[in-house]
C-alpha positions in Angstrom: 6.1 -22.2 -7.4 4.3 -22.5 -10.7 2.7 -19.6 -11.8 -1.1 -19.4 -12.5 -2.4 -18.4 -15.7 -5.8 -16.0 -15.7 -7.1 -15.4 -19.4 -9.6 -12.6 -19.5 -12.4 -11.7 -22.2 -13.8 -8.4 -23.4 -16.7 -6.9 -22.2 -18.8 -4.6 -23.1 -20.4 -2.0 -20.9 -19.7 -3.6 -17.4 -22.3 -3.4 -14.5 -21.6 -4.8 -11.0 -21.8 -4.1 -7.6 -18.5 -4.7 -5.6 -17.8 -5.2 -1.8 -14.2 -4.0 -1.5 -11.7 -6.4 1.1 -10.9 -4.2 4.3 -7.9 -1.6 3.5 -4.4 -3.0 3.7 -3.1 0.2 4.3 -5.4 0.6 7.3 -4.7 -3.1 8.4 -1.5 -2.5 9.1 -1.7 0.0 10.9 -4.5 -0.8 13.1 -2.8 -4.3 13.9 0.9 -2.5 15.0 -1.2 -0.2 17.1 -3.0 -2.7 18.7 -0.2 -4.4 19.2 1.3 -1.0 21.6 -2.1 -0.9 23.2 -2.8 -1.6 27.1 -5.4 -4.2 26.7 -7.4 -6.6 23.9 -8.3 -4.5 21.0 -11.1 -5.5 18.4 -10.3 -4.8 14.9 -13.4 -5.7 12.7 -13.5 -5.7 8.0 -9.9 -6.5 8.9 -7.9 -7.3 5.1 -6.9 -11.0 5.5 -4.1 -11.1 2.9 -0.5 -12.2 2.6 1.2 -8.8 3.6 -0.9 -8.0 6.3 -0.9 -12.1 7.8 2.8 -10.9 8.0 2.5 -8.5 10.2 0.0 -10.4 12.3 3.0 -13.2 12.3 5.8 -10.9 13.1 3.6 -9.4 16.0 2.9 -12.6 17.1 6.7 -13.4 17.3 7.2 -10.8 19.2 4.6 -11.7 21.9 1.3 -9.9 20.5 -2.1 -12.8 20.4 -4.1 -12.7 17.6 -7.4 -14.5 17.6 -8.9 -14.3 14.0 -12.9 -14.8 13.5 -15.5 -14.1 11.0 -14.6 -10.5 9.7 -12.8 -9.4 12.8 -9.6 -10.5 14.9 -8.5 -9.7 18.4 -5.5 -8.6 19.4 -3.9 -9.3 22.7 -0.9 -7.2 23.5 2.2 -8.9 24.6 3.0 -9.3 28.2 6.2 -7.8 28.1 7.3 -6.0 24.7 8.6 -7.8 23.6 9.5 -11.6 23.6 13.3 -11.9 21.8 11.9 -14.5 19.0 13.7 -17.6 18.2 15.0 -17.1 14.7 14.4 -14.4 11.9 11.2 -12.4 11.5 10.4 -13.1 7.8 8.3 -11.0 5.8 8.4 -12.0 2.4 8.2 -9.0 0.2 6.5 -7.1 2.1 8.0 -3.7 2.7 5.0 -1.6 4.1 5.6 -4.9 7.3 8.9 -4.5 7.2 9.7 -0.6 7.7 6.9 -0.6 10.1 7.4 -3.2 12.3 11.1 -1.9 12.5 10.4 1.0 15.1 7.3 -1.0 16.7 10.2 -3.9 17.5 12.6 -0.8 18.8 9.9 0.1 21.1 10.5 -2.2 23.3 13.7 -4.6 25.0 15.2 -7.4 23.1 17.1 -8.5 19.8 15.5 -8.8 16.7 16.3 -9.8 12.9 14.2 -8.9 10.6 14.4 -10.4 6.6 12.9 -11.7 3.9 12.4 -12.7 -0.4 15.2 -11.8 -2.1 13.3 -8.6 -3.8 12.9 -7.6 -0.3 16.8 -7.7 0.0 16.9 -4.9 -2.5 14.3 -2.4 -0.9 15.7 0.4 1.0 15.5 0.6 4.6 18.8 2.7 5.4 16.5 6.0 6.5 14.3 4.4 9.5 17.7 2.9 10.5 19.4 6.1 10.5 16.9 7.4 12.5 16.2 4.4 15.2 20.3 5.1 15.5 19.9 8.7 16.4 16.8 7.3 19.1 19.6 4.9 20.5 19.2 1.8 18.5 21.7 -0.6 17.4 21.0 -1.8 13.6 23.2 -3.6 11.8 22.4 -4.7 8.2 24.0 -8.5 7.9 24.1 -7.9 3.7 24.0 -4.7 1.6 24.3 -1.2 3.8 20.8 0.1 4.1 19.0 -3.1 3.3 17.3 -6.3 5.1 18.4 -8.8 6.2 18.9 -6.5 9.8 19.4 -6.8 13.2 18.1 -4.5 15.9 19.3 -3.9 19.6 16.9 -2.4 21.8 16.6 -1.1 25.1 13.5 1.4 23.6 13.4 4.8 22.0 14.9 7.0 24.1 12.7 10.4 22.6 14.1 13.5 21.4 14.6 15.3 18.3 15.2 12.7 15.2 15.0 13.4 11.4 14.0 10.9 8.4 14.8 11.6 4.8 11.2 10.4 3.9 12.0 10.5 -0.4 11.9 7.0 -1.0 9.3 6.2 1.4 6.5 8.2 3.5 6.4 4.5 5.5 9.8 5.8 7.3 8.2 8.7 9.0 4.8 6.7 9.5 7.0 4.2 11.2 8.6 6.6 13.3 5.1 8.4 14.3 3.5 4.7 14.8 5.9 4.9 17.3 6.7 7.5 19.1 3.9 7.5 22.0 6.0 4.4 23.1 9.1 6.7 24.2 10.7 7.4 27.0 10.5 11.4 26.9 8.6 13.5 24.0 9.4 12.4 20.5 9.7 15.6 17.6 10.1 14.1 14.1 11.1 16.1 11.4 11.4 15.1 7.8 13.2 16.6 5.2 10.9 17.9 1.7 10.3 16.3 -0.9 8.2 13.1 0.7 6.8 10.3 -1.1 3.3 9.8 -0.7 2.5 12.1 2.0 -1.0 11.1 2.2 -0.3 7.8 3.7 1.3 9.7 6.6 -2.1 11.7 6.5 -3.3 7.9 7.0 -1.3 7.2 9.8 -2.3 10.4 11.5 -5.6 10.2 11.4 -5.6 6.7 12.5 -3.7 8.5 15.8 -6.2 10.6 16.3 -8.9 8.7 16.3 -7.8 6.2 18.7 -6.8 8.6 20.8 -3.0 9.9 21.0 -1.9 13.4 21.0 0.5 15.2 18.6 0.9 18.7 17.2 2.4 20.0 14.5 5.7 22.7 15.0 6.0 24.2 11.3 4.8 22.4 8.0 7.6 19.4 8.0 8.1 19.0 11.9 5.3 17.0 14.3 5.2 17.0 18.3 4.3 13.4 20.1 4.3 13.5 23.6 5.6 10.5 25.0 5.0 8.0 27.2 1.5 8.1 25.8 -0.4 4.8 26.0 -2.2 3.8 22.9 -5.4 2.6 24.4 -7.6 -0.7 23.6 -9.1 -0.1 20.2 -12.5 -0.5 18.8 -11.4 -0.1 15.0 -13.5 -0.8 11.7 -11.4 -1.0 9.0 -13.0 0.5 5.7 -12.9 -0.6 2.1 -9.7 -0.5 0.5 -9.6 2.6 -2.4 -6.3 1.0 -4.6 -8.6 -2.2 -4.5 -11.4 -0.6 -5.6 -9.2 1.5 -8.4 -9.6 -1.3 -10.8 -13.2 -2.0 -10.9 -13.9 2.2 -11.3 -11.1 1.4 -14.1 -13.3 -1.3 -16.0 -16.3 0.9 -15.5 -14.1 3.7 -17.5 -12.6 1.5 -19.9 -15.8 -0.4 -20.6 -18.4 2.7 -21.0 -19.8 0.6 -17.7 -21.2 1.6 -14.6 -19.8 -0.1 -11.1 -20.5 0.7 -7.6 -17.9 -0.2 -4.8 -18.8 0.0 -1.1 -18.2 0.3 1.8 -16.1 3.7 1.2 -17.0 6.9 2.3 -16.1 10.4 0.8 -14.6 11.3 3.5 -12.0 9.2 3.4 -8.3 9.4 4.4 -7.0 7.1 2.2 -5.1 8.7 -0.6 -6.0 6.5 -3.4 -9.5 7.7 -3.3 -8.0 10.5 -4.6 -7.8 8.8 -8.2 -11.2 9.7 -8.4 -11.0 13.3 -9.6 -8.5 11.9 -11.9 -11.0 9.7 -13.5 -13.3 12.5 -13.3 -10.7 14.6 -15.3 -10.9 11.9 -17.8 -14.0 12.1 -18.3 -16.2 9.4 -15.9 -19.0 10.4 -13.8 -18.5 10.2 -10.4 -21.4 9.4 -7.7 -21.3 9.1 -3.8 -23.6 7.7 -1.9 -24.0 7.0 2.2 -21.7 3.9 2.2 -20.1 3.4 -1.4 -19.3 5.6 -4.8 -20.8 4.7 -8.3 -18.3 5.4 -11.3 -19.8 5.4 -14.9 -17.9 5.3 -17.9 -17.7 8.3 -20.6 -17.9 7.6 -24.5 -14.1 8.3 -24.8 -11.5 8.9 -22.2 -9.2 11.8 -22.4 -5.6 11.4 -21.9 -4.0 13.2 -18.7 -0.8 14.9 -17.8 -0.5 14.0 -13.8 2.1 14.3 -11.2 1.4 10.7 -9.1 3.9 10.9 -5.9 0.7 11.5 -3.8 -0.9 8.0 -5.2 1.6 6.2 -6.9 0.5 2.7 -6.4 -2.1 3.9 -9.1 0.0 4.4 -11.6 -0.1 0.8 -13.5 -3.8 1.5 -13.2 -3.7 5.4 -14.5 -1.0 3.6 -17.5 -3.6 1.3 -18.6 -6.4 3.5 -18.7 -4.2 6.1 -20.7 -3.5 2.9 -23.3 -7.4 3.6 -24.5 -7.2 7.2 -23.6 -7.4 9.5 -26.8 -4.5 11.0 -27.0 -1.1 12.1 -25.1 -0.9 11.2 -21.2 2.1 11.8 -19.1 3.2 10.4 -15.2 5.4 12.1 -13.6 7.5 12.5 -10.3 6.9 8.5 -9.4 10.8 7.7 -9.1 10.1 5.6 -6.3 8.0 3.3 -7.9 11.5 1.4 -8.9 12.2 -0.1 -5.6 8.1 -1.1 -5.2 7.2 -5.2 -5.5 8.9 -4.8 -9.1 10.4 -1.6 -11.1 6.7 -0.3 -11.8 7.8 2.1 -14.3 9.7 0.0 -16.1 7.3 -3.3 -16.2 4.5 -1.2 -16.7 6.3 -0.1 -20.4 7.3 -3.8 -20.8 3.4 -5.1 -20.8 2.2 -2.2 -22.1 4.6 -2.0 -25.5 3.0 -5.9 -26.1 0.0 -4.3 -26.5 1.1 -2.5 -28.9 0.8 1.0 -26.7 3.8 3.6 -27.6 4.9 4.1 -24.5 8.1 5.9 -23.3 10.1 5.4 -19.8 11.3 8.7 -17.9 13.5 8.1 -15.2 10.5 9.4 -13.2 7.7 8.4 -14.9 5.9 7.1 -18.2 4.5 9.0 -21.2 1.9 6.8 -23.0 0.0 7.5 -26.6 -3.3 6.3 -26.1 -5.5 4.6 -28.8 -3.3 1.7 -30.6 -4.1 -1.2 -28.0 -4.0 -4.8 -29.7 -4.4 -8.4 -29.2 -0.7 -9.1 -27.1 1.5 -11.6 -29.2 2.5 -12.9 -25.9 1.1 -13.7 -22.2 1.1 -10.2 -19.8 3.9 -11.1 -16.8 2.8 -10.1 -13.3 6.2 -9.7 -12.2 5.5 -11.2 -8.9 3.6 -7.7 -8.3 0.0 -7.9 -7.4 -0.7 -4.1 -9.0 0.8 -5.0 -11.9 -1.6 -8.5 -12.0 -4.8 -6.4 -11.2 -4.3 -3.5 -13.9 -3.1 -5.2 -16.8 -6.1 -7.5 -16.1 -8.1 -4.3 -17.0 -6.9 -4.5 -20.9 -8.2 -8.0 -21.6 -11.6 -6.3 -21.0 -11.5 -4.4 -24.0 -9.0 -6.4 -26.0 -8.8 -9.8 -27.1 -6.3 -12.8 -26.1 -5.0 -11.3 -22.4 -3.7 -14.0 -20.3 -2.2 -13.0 -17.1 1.2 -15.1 -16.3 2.0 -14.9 -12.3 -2.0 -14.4 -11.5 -1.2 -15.7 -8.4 0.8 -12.4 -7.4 -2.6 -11.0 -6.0 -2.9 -12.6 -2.5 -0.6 -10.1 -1.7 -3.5 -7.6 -1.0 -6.8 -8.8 -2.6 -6.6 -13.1 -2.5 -10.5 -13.3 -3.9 -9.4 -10.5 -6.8 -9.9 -13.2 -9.5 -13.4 -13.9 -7.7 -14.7 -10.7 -7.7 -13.3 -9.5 -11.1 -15.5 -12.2 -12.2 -18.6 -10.5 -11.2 -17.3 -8.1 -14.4 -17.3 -11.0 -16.9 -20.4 -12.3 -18.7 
């Protein structure tokens, strides 16, 4: 596939109002739980984007009816869980689709191979598998130990105690509690500390609650499901997506702007939102309102010194709002981020030193010397990673000659990005 070029051109002082696509993180979740439910659910705002159309896919191989309409689609579950699908479930390079839908598939009775791009073939998966083995699965990985393409056996989860090492990947224990109500007898799953990215298991908890299922916590790294629980039919609005949103409160920053992005709420669960008091720390104003959040630019932006594993998908966005920052900025504890859609940390450095930005590469993290952005001798590459499209599309606001190679890379999670990143430019 030929990769699309997107050349961008400065602005100054940006002012826009943006409606953010529905949150992918939230998608995908409400879709696998509507999936488990006991009749039709109705998810409306839904994001309609190439990872979460793989999920709907793989649930629909599986048995589950989707019936997309005009900002909403209805999910019928399957009559049995699940149908044994004829041939692989593929799921491109999506990895948030693919460690999820691995203990939704052991739920129920059948055979199933899961795989997908060849970057997909080199993100871990060996933890959930671990700990579908200790629930009584059979996984077998047909490549590489520990990494798709797999094979599941199921007869469903038989409950118990079971453990995830949750370092790489909070998704492995959100997996695991996605499905859990679906066992035969109690489920208590325990993770070992550190966790990456614990506020997407926040996420997924709250998204339990709220539809309905019961859990409790048994000391700070151990949580309680009973089980069989049935999810029931769901009724779910799906908000505005806050790592969407993160680059347009970026070109308010970077620009001296002012942008508003709805609908979001303060009290939000998503974890991203939490970039805000970043920004704040940087020196933006921050402003809610009922159904959105106003972010206005300072004069200059200070550099920051910032542990990320709560939010790392914001660091490309964080590394090129530290390229204008005055001053000395440094990421850390974002290891992870090298088996993302690319090696974040070290692309991020690659597009950032054409800038012209000193930037150094940790082994967990970047350290960035704001203030020495130029014109790039050379086109930005996306890397086939929509984050890493979106943010650097953020520089050629407030330098000249940015062309974004791979621009295509962003129907991944936000396919009208180009559209509404328009609204920025004159």
């Amino acid at each position: 596939m030929s990769k699309t070029i997107k050349k961008i051109e400065p602005v100054s002082r940006v002012k826009a109002r943006i409606r953010l696509p529905g949150s992918k993180s939230v998608t995908h979740r409400a879709l696998l739980m509507a999936a488990l439910a006991q009749g039709e659910s109705q998810i409306k705002n839904p994001l309609v984007a190439e990872d979460t159309l793989l999920t709907a896919k793989a649930l629909e191989q599986l048995g589950a009816e989707m019936q997309w309409g005009e900002q909403i689609v209805r999910v019928i579950p399957a009559q049995k869980r699940w149908k044994e699908p004829h041939g692989p479930i593929f799921l491109g390079n999506s990895g948030t689709s693919t460690r999820l839908l691995l203990a939704v598939a052991a739920t129920g009775t059948g055979e199933f191979l899961f795989d997908g791009s060849p970057r997909l073939r080199e993100r871990p998966i060996g933890p959930i598998l671990e700990a579908l083995k200790t629930l009584g699965v059979q996984c077998q990985c047909l490549g590489q130990e520990g990494y798709p393409p797999v094979k599941i056996i199921s007869r469903g989860l038989a409950g118990g105690e079971v453990w995830v090492d949750a370092g790489q990947s909070s998704q492995f224990l959100s997996a695991l509690l996605i499905a859990s109500p679906c066992a035969r007898k109690e489920m208590r799953v325990g993770w070992h500390e550190p966790i990456a990215s614990f506020p997407y298991v926040a996420l997924t908890l709250s998204m339990m609650e709220e539809v309905g299922i019961e859990y409790r916590w048994s000391g700070t790294n151990r949580i309680i499901v009973p089980a069989p629980q049935p999810y029931p039919a769901l009724k779910y609005t799906v908000e505005g997506d806050c790592s969407s949103a993160s680059y347009f409160w970026a070109a308010a920053a970077l620009t001296q702007g002012e942008v508003y992005t709805h609908p979001i709420s303060p009290g939000s669960s998503q974890g991203d939102c939490r970039l805000l008091e970043v920004m704040e720390n940087m020196g933006c104003r921050v402003q809610w309102e009922e159904e959105g959040v106003t972010v206005s630019g300072p004069e200059r932006l200070k550099a920051v010194d910032l542990d990320m594993n709560k939010m790392p998908d914001m660091v490309p966005t964080i590394a090129v709002l530290a390229a204008f920052a005055e001053g000395h900025t440094r990421i850390r504890n974002v290891a992870h981020l090298r088996v993302k859609e690319s090696d974040r940390l070290h692309v991020v450095a690659m597009e950032l030193s054409k800038l012209g930005v000193p930037v150094r590469e940790l082994p967990d993290g970047l350290e960035i010397d704001g203030g020495h952005a130029h014109t790039p001798d050379t086109g930005l590459e996306a890397h086939d990673d929509h984050r890493i499209a979106m943010a650097f599309a953020l520089a050629g606001l407030c330098v000249k000659g940015v062309e974004i190679h791979g621009a295509e890379s962003v129907a991944k999670s936000f396919p009208t990005f180009w559209d509404v990143f328009a609204q920025l430019q004159p």
